[in-house]
C-alpha positions in Angstrom: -15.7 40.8 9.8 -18.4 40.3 7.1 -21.0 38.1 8.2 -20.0 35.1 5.6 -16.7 35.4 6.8 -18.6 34.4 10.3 -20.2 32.0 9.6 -16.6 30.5 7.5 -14.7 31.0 11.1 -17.5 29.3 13.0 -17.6 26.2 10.5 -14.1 25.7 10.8 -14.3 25.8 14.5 -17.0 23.0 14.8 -14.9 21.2 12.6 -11.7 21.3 14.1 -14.1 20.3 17.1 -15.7 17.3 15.2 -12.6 16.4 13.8 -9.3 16.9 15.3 -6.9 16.2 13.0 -9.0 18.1 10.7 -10.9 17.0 6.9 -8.8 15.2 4.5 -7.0 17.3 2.4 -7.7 16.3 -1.3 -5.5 18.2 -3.9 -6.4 18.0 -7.7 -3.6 17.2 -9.7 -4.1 17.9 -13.6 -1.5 15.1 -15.1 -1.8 15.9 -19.2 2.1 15.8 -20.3 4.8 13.6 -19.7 6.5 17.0 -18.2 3.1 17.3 -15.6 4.4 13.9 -14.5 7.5 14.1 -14.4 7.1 17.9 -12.1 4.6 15.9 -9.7 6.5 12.7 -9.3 9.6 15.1 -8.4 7.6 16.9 -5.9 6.1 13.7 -4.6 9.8 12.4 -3.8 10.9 15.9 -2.5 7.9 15.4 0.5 9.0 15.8 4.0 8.5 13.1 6.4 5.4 15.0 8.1 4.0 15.1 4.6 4.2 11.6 3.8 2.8 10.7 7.0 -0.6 12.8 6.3 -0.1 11.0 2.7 0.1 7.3 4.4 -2.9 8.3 7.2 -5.6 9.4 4.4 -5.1 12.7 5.8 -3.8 14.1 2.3 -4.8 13.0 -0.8 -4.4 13.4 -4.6 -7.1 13.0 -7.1 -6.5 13.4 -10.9 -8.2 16.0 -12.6 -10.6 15.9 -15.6 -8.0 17.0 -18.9 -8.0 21.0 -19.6 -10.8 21.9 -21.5 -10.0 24.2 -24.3 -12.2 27.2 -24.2 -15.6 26.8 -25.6 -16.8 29.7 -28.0 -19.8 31.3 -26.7 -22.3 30.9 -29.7 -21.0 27.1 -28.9 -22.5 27.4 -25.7 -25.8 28.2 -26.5 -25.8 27.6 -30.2 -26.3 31.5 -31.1 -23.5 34.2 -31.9 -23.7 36.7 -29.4 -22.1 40.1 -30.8 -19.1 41.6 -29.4 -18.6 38.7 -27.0 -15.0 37.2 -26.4 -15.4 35.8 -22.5 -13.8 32.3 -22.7 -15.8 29.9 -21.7 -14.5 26.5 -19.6 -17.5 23.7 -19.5 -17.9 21.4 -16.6 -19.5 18.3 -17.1 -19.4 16.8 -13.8 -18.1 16.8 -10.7 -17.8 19.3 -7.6 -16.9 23.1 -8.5 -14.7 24.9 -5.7 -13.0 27.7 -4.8 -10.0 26.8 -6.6 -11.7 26.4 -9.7 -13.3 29.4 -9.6 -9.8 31.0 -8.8 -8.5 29.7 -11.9 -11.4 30.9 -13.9 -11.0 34.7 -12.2 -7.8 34.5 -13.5 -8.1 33.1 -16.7 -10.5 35.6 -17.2 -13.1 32.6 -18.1 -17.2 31.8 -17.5 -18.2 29.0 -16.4 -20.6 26.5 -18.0 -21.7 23.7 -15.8 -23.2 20.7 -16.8 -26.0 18.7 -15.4 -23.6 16.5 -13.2 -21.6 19.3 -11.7 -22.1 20.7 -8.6 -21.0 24.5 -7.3 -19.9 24.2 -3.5 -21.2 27.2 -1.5 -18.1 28.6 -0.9 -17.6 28.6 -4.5 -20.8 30.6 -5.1 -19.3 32.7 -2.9 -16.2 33.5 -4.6 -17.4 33.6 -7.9 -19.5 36.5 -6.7 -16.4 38.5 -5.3 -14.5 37.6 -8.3 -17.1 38.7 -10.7 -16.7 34.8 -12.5 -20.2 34.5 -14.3 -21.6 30.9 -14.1 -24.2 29.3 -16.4 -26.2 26.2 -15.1 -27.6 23.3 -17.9 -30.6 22.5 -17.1 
């Protein structure tokens, strides 16, 4: 084991520790079509008792995402044409960047721009090293 992947077990176990029933689980849900709707509100009715308990507890939650942002240009970015460039580029105003995120990005084959209100998590530093996403910071 690597030594971040340590230090990932350890956390966990001091959390599991702290907090038996473990952190609330918060899932993003993107909801920008009548069909996204329509796909979630199925899968909300299709929940299993357990589910819905952890749903009624706090113990599972859902938070709407910010709309898809359309890829960015790069000489958008940064207001100069940079040759021979075609990395998409997602910007992120605000909010908390995670791993998921960065695994979308990975495989959308996207950088990532981050505003001056968003916020990369550690863990997402982390992966977006592994999974070679670059990542600009506004300052």
């Amino acid at each position: 084991m690597s030594d971040i992947e340590e230090l990932r077990a350890l956390v966990r176990e001091v959390i599991r520790d702290v907090m038996p029933n473990g952190l609330p689980v918060t899932e993003t849900v993107n909801l920008s079509t009548d069909e996204d709707l329509a796909a979630f509100v199925k899968r909300f009715l299709e929940l299993d008792t357990d589910e819905r308990d952890e749903l009624r507890s706090g113990r599972k939650r859902f938070r709407l995402g910010a709309a898809p942002a359309a890829p960015v240009p790069a000489s958008a970015v940064n207001g100069a044409e940079r040759a021979g460039e075609s990395t998409p580029v997602r910007r992120i105003e605000r909010g908390a960047v995670t791993e998921a995120v960065i695994n979308r990005a990975a495989r959308a084959g996207e950088r990532l721009v981050l505003g001056r209100g968003a916020v990369l998590t550690p863990l997402a530093r982390d992966r977006a090293r592994t999974s070679g996403v670059q990542i600009e910071k506004e300052r």
